[in-house]
C-alpha positions in Angstrom: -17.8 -38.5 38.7 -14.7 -36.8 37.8 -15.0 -33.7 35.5 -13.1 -33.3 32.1 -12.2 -30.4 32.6 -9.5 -28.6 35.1 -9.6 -25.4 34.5 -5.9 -25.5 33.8 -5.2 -24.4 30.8 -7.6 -21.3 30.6 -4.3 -19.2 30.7 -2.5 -20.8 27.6 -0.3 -23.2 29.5 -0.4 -27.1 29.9 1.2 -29.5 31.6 4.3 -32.0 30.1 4.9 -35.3 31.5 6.7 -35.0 34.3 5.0 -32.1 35.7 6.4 -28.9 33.9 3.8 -26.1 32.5 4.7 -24.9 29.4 2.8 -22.8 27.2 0.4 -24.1 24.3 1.9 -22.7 21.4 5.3 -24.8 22.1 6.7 -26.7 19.6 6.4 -30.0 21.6 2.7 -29.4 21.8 2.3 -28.4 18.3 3.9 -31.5 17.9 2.3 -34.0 19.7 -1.2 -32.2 18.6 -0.5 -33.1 15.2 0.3 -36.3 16.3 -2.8 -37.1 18.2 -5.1 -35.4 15.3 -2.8 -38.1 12.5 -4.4 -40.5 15.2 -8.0 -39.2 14.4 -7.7 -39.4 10.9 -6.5 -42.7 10.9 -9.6 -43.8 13.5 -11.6 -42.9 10.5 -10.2 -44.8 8.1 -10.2 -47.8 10.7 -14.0 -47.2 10.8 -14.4 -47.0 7.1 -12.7 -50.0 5.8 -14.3 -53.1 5.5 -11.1 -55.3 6.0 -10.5 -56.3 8.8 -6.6 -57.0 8.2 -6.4 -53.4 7.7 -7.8 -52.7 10.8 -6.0 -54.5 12.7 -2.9 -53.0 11.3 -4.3 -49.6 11.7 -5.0 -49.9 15.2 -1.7 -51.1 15.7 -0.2 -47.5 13.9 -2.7 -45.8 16.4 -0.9 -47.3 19.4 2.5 -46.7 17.9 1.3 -42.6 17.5 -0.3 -42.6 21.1 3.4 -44.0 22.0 5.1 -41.5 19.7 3.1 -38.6 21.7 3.9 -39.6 24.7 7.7 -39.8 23.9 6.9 -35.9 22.3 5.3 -34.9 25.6 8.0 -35.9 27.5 11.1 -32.9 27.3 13.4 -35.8 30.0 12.9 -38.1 27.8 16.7 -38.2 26.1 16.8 -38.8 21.9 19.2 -41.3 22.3 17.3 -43.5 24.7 14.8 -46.5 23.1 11.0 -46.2 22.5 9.2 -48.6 24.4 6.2 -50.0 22.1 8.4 -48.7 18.6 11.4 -50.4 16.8 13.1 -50.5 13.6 10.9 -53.3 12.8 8.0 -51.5 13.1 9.4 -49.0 10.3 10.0 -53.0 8.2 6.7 -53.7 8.7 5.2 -50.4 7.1 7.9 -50.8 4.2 6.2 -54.5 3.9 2.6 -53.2 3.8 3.4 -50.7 0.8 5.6 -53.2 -1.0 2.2 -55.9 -0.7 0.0 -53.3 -1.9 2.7 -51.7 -4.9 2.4 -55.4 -6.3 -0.6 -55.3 -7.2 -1.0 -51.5 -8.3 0.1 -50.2 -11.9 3.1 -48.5 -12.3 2.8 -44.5 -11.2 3.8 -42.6 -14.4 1.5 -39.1 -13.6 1.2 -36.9 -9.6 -2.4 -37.8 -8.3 -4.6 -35.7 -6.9 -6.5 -36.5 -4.0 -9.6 -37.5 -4.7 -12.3 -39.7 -6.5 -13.6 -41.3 -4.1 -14.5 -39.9 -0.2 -12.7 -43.0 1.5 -9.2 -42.3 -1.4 -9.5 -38.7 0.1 -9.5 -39.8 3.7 -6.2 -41.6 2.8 -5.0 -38.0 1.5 -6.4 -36.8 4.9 -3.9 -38.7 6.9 -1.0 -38.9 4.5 -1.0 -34.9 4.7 -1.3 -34.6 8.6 1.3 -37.6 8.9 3.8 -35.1 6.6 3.3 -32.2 8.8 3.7 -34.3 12.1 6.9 -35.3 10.5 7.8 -32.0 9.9 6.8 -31.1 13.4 9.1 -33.8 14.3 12.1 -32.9 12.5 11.5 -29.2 14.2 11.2 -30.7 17.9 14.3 -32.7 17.0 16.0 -29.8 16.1 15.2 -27.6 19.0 14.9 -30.0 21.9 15.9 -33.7 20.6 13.7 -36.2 19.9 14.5 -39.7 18.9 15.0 -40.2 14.7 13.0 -43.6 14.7 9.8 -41.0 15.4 10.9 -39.4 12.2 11.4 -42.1 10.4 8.6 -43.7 11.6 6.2 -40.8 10.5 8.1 -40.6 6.9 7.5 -44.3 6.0 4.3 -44.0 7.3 3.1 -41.2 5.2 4.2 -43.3 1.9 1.4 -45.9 3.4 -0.9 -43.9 3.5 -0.4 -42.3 -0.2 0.1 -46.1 -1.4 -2.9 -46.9 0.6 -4.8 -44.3 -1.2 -4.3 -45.8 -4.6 -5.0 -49.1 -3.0 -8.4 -47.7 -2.3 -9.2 -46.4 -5.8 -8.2 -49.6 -7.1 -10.2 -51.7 -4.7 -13.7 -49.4 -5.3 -12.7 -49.2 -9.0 -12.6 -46.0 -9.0 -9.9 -43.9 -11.5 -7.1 -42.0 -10.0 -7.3 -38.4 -10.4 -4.2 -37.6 -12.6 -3.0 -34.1 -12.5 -3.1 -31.7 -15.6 -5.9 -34.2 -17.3 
């Protein structure tokens, strides 16, 4: 049996796709960390929702963020070139998903706090870490290039997962957590 562990990166350093060592502390890996701990978040709430059309939409989003890392660990990769496995329409559908759930939620007329509930604050969980991979994003585009759909990807998705979060409330029946009150 093969061993987890290589021994490589005891010295700070991993490897990119491709080949190249770089060091840890690298924007791209900060980066595509982020990315892959978004992913983790967003395994929990797949494990914590009881429908399943949700879960089959958040599994899709995990594939779309193991693509999106994989395009972040890749420095040949060119920002003008197409992501195989994410479109424009995969930013549509996202926009769809929040517009379905904004139907049927009142009107937002106060900031929430995350809260109320442990499955709201999970949706918090990821909406936060989606912001700062976006923000990771923007940097890695700024320094190195990296394809905009990623970032606009990652933008739309963190308004999911705040809509999602009231979504949650609502369905548990649970109040929102209004600021200043």
């Amino acid at each position: 049996m093969a061993k987890i562990y290589t021994k490589t990166g005891d010295k700070g350093k991993t490897g990119l796709i491709g080949g190249k060592r770089v060091s840890k502390g690298e924007m791209r890996i900060e980066a595509y960390g982020t990315v892959d701990e978004l992913n983790a978040w967003i395994g929990l709430l797949r494990d914590t929702t009881e429908q399943e059309e949700r879960k089959v939409f958040l599994k899709d989003v995990q594939d779309k963020l193991f693509t999106i890392g994989a395009e972040m660990a890749n420095e040949t990769k060119l920002a003008d070139e197409p992501i195989l496995n994410l479109t424009e329409e995969d930013v549509d559908v996202v926009e769809n998903k929040i517009d379905e759930m904004n139907l049927h939620l009142k009107d937002l007329r106060h900031f929430i706090l995350p809260g109320g509930h442990v499955l709201v604050s999970y949706t918090h969980l990821a909406r936060t870490v989606c912001r700062r991979a976006e923000r990771c994003a923007i940097r890695l585009h700024d320094e190195e290039g990296l394809n905009f759909l990623i970032i606009k990807y990652l933008n739309r998705l963190s308004d999911y997962f705040f809509v999602l979060g009231r979504q949650v409330a609502k369905e548990l029946g649970v109040e929102e957590v209004k600021w200043g009150s």
